[in-house]
C-alpha positions in Angstrom: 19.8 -8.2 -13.4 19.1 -6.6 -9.9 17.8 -3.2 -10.0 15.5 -1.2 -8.6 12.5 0.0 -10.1 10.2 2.6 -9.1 6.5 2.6 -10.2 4.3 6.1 -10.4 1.1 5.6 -9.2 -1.8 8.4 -9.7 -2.5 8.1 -5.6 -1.6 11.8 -4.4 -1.5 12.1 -0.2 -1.1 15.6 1.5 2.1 17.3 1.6 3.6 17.6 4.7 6.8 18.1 6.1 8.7 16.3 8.7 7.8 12.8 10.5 5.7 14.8 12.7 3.2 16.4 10.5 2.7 12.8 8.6 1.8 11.3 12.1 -1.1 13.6 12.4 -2.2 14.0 9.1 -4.9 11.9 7.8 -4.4 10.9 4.1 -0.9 9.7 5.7 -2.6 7.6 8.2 -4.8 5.7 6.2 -2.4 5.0 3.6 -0.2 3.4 7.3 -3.5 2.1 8.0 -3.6 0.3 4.4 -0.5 -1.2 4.4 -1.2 -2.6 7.8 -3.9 -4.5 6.6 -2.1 -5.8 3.5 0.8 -6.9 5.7 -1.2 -8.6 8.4 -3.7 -10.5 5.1 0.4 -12.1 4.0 1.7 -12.2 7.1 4.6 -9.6 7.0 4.8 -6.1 8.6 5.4 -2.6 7.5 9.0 -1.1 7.4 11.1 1.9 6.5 13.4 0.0 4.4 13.4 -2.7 1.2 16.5 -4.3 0.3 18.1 -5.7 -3.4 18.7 -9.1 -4.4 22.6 -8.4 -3.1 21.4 -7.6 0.3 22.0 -4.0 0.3 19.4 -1.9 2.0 17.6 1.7 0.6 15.0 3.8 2.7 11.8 4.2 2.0 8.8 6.1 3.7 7.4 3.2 4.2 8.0 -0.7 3.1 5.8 -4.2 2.6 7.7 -7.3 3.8 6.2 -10.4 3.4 7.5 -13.6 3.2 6.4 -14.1 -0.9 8.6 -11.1 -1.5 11.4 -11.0 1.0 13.2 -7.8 -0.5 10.0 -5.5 0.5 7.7 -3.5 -2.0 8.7 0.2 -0.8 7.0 3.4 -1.0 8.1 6.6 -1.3 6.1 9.9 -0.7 7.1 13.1 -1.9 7.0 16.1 0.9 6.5 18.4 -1.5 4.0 17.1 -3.7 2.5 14.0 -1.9 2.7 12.2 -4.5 3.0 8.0 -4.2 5.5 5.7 -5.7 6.4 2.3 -5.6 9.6 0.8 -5.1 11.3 -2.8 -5.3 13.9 -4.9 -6.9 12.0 -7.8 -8.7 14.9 -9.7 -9.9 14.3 -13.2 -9.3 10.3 -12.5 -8.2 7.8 -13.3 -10.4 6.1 -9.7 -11.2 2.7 -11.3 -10.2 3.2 -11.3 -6.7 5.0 -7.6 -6.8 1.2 -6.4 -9.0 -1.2 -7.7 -6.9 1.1 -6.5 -3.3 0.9 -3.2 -5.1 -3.2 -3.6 -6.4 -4.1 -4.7 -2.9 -2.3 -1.3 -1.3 -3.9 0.8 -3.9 -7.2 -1.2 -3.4 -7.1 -1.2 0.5 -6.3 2.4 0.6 -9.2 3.8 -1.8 -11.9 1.2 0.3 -10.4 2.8 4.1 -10.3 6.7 1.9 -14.3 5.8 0.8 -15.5 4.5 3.5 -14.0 7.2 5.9 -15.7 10.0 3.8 -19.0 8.3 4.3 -18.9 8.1 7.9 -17.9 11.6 7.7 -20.8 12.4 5.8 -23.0 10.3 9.0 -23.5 6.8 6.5 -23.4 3.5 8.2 -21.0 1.5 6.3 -20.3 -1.8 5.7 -17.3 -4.0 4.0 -17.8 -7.3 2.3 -14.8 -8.8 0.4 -15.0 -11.4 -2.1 -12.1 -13.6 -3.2 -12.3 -12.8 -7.4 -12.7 -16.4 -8.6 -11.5 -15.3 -12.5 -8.0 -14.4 -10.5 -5.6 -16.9 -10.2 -3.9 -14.7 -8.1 -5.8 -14.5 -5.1 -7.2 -11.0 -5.8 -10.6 -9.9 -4.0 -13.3 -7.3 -4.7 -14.5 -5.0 -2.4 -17.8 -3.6 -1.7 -18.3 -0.7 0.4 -21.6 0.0 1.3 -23.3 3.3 2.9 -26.5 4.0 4.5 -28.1 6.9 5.5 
C-alpha cells in the first residue's frame, strides 16, 4: 500500500529560519552540496518536492530524484531544531535502492562536514573512494585523508 514514510536520522544541521538564513548558512550548504553529488553519481537532480505512487505531490526541504526511484527520497529539516529526516513512498521500490540513496547522502555529507573542518584547521586533504566489493549494491567507502 502507498504511504509515506518518514525516517529519523541522528544528522542535526543549524536552525535557522526562513529560505534566506539556510542559503547562507553552512551546515545547510553542505548538506545541498551533498545531495548534489549523490544526484549527479545516479543521474537525477535535487528538488523541493517527492511524489506517491498515485502521483500526488508533498513538499519537502529538499528532494533526490533519480531515475531508480522516480517518486524522490525527500528530506525534511526542522527550523527549529535542525534536525534531518527522510521521506519517500517505497511502495513498489525495492527498499535497497531507497537505503543505500539514503547511506550515500548521510555518507557524502559526513566526508564534505570532515574534510571542510580539516581545511579549516589548515590540513591538505585528499578523497579516494572505493567501490565496497562485499556490496552488491554499489556502495563505496570513503577515505578522507589530512595533512599538515
Amino acid at each position: 500500500m502507498s504511504h509515506i514514510s518518514t525516517y529519523a536520522t541522528d544528522l542535526q544541521l543549524n536552525p535557522v529560519k526562513g529560505q534566506r538564513a539556510a542559503e547562507t548558512d553552512r551546515s545547510w550548504q553542505l548538506f545541498r552540496e551533498a545531495l548534489a553529488a549523490v544526484a549527479e553519481e545516479h543521474d537525477g537532480y535535487v528538488s523541493d518536492s517527492i511524489t506517491n505512487y498515485y502521483g500526488h505531490q508533498r513538499k519537502c526541504t529538499f528532494s533526490l530524484i533519480v531515475p531508480r526511484f522516480r517518486y524522490g527520497l525527500g528530506v525534511d529539516v526542522d527550523e527549529d531544531t535542525g534536525k534531518v529526516s527522510f521521506v519517500y513512498d517505497a511502495y513498489g521500490v525495492k527498499e535497497e535502492i531507497i537505503n543505500n540513496l539514503k547511506d550515500r547522502v548521510m555518507q557524502t555529507f559526513t566526508s564534505l562536514a570532515v574534510s571542510k573542518a580539516l581545511q579549516d584547521m589548515r590540513y591538505q586533504v585528499e578523497f579516494e573512494e572505493y567501490a565496497d566489493e562485499e556490496a552488491a549494491s554499489g556502495r563505496k567507502q570513503v577515505m578522507v585523508r589530512g595533512v599538515l
